[in-house]
C-alpha positions in Angstrom: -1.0 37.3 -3.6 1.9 38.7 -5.2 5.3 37.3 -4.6 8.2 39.0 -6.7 11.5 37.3 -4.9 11.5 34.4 -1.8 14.2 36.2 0.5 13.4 34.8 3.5 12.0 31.6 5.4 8.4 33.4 6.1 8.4 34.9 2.3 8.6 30.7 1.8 5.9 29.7 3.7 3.8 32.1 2.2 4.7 30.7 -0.9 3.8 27.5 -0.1 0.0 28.3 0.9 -0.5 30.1 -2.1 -4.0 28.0 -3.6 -3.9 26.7 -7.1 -6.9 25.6 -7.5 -9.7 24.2 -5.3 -7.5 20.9 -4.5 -4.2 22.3 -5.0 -1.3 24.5 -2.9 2.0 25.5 -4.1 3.7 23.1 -1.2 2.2 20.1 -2.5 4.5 20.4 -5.6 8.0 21.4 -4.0 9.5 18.1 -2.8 12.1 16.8 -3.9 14.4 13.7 -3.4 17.0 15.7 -5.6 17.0 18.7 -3.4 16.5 16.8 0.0 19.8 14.4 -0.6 21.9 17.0 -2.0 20.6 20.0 0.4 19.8 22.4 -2.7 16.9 24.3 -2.4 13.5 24.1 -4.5 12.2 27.2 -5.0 11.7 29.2 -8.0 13.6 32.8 -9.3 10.1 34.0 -10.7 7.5 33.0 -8.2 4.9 35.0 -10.1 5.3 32.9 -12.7 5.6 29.7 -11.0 1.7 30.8 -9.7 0.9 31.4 -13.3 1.6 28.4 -14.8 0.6 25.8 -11.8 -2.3 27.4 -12.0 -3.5 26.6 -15.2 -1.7 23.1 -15.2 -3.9 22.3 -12.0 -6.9 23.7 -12.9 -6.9 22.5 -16.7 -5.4 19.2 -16.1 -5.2 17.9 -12.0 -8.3 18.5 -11.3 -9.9 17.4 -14.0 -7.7 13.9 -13.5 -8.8 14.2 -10.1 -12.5 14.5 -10.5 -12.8 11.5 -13.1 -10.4 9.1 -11.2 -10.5 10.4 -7.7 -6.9 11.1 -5.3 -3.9 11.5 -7.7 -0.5 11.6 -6.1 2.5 13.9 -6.8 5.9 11.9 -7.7 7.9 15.2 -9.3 6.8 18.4 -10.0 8.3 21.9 -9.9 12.1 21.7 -10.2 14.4 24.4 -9.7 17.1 25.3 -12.4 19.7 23.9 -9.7 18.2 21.2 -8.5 17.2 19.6 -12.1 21.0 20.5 -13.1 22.2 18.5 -10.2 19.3 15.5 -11.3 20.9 15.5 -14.7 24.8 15.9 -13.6 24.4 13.1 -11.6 22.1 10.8 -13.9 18.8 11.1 -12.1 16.3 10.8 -14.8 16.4 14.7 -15.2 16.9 15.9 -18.8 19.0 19.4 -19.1 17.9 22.6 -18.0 17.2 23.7 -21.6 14.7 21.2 -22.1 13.1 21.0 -18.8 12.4 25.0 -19.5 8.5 25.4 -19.4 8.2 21.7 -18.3 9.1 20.3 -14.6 11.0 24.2 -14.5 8.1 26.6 -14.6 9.2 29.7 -14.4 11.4 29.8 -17.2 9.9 29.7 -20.9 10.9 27.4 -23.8 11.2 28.6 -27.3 7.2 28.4 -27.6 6.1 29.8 -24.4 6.3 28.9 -20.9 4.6 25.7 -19.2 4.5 23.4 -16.2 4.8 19.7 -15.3 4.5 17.5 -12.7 5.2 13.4 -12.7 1.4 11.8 -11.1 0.0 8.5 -10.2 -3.7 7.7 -10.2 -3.8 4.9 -7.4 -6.8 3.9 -8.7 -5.6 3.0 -12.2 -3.3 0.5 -10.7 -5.2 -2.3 -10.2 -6.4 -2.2 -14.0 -2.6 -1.4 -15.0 -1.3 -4.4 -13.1 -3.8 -6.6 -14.9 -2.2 -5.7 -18.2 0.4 -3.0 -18.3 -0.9 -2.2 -22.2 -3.9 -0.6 -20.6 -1.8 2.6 -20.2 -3.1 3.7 -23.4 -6.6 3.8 -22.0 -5.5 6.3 -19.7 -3.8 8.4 -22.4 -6.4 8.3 -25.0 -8.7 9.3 -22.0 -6.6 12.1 -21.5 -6.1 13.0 -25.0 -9.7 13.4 -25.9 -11.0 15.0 -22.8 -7.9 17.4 -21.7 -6.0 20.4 -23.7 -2.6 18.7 -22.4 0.9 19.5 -24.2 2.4 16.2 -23.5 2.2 13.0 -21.6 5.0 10.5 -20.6 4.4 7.4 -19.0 6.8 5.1 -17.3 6.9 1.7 -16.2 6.6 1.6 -12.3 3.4 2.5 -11.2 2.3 3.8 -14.3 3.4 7.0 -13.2 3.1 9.7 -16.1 4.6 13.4 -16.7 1.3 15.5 -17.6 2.1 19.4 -19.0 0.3 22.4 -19.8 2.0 24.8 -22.2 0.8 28.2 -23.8 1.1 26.2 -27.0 0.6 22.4 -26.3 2.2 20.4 -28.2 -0.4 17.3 -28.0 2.3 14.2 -27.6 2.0 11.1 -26.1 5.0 9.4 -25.2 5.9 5.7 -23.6 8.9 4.3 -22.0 5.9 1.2 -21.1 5.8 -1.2 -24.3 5.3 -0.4 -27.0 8.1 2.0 -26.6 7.7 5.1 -28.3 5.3 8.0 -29.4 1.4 6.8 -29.8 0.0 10.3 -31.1 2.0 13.5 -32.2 0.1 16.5 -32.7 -3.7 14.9 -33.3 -6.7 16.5 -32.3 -9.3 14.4 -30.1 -11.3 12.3 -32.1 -14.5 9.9 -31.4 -12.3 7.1 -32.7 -10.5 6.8 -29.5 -13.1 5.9 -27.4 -12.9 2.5 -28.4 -9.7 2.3 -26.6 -10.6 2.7 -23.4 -14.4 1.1 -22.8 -13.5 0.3 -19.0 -12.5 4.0 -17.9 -16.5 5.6 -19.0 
């Protein structure tokens, strides 16, 4: 299906059934908290591309989640240039517009390319995370040696985690969870991670 502009409430709908991948529609990703308190709509200007680029995050990287750790939830996902302004004018965890470009805003490209993003828990990951909150790194080394992600961010409350595809992944892993801070930049998979996380195999 081919969607150039969303001029009208139907033209919306449609957009929202469009199938991403075998789990997957465009509707799952569109709500927002943001755009519900403040009344600004979450749509994008380049639908097409918003198709493209969910696509290949869903298919590369959701499902895959999916089928290893069964149901994963959507916190935050697509974000429209308005609606991620308002976020970061009013100090609602949303960085600026420029940097959310080929991230949580998919239809715009970054310097590199263009990408998407979407905020996930895996509910069941939560027992094990609750037992120690360090285990977070089992999940990411998982990820890191079995997905071609561009970068993960993981935060404290429910382990939720930003997960992006990009045309040219960057490969980062990044914690707000202690330890604070970046625990790979750029590094290919390698067998010596699977020592890390013996309880996910």
């Amino acid at each position: 299906m081919t969607i150039k502009k969303i001029s009208s409430i139907s033209k919306l709908e449609d957009f929202g059934r469009v199938q991403l991948s075998k789990s997957f529609f465009m509707r799952d990703f569109l709500y927002s908290e943001i755009a519900n308190w403040y009344g600004i709509p979450n749509f994008p200007d380049h639908p097409d591309i918003a198709i493209r680029t969910g696509t290949e995050l869903c298919q590369q990287l959701l499902e895959p989640l999916q089928e290893k750790f069964g149901r994963i939830t959507i916190r935050s996902a697509y974000r429209s240039p308005s609606v991620n302004q308002m976020g970061n004018e009013q100090g609602h965890n949303c960085a600026t517009n420029e940097k959310n470009f080929a991230s949580h805003i998919w239809d715009y490209p970054d310097a590199k390319g263009y990408g998407a993003t979407a905020c996930i828990v895996i509910p069941s990951f939560l027992e094990l995370y609750e037992k120690d909150q360090a285990n977070w790194q089992q999940l990411a080394y998982w990820i890191h040696n079995h997905l071609n992600y561009s970068h993960l961010q993981f935060f404290p409350k429910l382990c939720a985690f930003n997960i992006g595809w990009h045309e040219q992944p960057a490969r980062e892993i990044y914690s707000y969870i202690q330890p604070k801070g970046y625990l790979l930049r750029g590094e290919a998979a390698h067998e010596k991670f699977e020592k890390f996380y013996p309880n996910l195999l």
